[in-house]
C-alpha angles and dihedrals in degrees: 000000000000099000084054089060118113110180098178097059085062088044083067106039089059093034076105095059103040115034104180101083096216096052088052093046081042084054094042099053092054090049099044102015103049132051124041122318100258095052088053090042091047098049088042092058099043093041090052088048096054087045088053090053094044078056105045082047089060136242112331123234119260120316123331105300110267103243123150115279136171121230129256110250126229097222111185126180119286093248086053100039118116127179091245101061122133153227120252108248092247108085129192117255109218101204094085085047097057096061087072101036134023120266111268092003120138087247088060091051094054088053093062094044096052095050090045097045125090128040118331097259083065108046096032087056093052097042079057098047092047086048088059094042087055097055087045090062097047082056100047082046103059101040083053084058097053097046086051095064084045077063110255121135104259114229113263113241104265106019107134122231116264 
């Protein structure tokens, strides 16, 4: 799996995101380059994929959308932890989140914990997935919204697939 390993196909999809690069190689290399090989294997193959689908979409519109979001922590072990630790600089975006809790719900709350939480390669993995959903959704929203003024009926929010 290593050899398969392309960082810097990573280093571009969250060049959005991050824009230091040395924050986002900082970012890459804890979600390819640290953990066990099939964590890293596994986020490399479903970032990529959702990569592959932002790119089969087009290209976006502008930078992310600006939602809110709540940073990634950095959450060191008890013996390591100082007051003055820090965030990565990859943060969460809520609005995917939302469509399966309600904003500012304990449920919601529990979402977030449960992608930040673990070793970096995890949640830094997940903050990344949930970036490019985000970005997914804005797509599929918009080209909702253009089909809509063609004259088809747009989804409404929650209605599961058929």
């Amino acid at each position: 799996m290593s050899a398969l390993i392309r960082p810097s196909r990573i280093e571009a999809l969250l060049a959005p995101w991050i824009p230091d690069a040395e924050e986002r190689a900082f970012v890459v290399r804890c979600i390819v380059g640290e953990g066990p090989i099939h964590h890293r294997g596994a986020s490399y193959t479903l970032i990529c994929l959702l990569g592959l689908l932002l790119e089969a979409l087009g290209p976006g519109e502008g930078p992310p959308r600006a939602g809110e979001s709540l940073p990634v922590p950095l959450r060191l072990p008890p013996h390591l932890a100082r007051d003055d630790d820090h965030d990565y600089p990859l943060s969460l975006p809520l609005a995917p989140l939302t469509r399966l809790a309600p904003e500012g719900s304990p449920e919601l709350a529990a979402l977030v914990d449960c992608l930040t939480d673990g070793p970096p390669h995890h949640a830094l993995a997940n903050a990344a997935m949930v970036s490019l959903l985000d970005a997914l959704f804005a797509r599929a929203e918009r080209a909702g919204a253009g089909r809509a003024g063609a004259g088809a009926e747009p989804a409404s929010a929650g209605t599961e697939p058929a």
